[in-house]
C-alpha positions in Angstrom: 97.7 103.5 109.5 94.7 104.0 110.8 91.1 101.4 110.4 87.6 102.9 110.7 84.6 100.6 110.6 81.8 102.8 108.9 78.0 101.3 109.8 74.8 102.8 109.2 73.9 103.7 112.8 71.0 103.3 115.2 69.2 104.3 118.1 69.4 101.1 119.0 72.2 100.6 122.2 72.4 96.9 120.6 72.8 97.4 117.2 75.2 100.3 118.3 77.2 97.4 121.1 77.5 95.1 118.3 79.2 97.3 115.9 81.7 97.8 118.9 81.9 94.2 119.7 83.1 93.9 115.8 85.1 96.7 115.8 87.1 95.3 119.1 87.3 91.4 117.7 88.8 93.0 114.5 91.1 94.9 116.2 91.7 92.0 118.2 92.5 90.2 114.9 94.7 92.8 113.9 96.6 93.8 116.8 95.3 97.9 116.2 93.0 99.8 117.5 90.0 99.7 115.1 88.0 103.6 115.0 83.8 103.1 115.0 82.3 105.6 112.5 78.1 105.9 111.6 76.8 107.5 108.2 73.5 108.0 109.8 71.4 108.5 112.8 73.8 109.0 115.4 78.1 109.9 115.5 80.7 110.0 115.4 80.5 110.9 111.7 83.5 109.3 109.5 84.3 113.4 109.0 84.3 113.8 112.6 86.7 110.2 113.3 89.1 111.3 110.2 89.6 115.0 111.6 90.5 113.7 115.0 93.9 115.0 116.0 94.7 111.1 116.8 93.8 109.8 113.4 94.3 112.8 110.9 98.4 112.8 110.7 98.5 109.3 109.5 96.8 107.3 105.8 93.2 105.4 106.4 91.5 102.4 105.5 87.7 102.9 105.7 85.8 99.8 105.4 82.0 100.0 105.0 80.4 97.6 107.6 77.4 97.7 104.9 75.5 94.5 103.4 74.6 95.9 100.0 76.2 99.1 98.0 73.0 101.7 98.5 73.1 105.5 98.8 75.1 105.4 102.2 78.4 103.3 100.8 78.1 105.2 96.9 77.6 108.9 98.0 77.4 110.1 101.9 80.7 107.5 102.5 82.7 108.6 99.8 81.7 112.5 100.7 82.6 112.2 104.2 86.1 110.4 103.4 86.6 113.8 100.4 85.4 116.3 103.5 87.8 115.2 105.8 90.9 116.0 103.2 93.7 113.4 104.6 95.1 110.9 102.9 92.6 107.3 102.7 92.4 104.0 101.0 88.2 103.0 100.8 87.9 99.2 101.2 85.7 97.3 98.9 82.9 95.8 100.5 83.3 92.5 101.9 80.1 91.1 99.6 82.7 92.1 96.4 84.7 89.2 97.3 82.4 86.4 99.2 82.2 84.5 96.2 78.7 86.2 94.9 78.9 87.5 91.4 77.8 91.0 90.3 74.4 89.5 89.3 73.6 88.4 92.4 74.2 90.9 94.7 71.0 92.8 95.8 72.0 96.5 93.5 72.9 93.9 91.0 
């Protein structure tokens, strides 16, 4: 089974490294290799990491790397996991079970 880390994305090389640097210490964690995907401003697209020949004969988990459920994790996430037509589990977001009710989370 495959893992993909889906962030945002940046023009920023640090922003960009320290997505990596996640990626690899969850990997680490996990003892698998841990695919980096962006939604936005730079690739490779979740599309573009679930079509590679490497990734697409086998299930996914996609977990949005995301601190709050706006546009990006309810509609271009979801669109890119239907456009790349393999099977795929979506993760909840982390925030779902940190201990922080509905009401409190910033799209409430």
């Amino acid at each position: 089974m495959n893992l993909i880390l889906v962030a945002h994305g940046t023009r920023k090389p640090g922003g960009v490294a320290m997505v990596g640097d996640l990626a690899q210490r969850v990997g680490e964690l996990l003892d698998r290799v841990v695919q980096v995907a962006f939604v936005d401003v730079l690739g490779p697209t979740p599309t573009e990491v679930l079509a590679a020949p490497a990734v697409a004969d086998q299930p996914a988990v996609v977990v949005p790397a995301f601190l709050s459920r706006g546009y990006h994790v309810r509609t271009d996430l979801p669109a890119h996991i239907a456009g790349a037509g393999i099977p795929t589990s979506p993760s909840r977001p982390r925030w779902a079970r940190a201990g922080r009710s509905r009401a409190s989370s910033p799209n409430g």
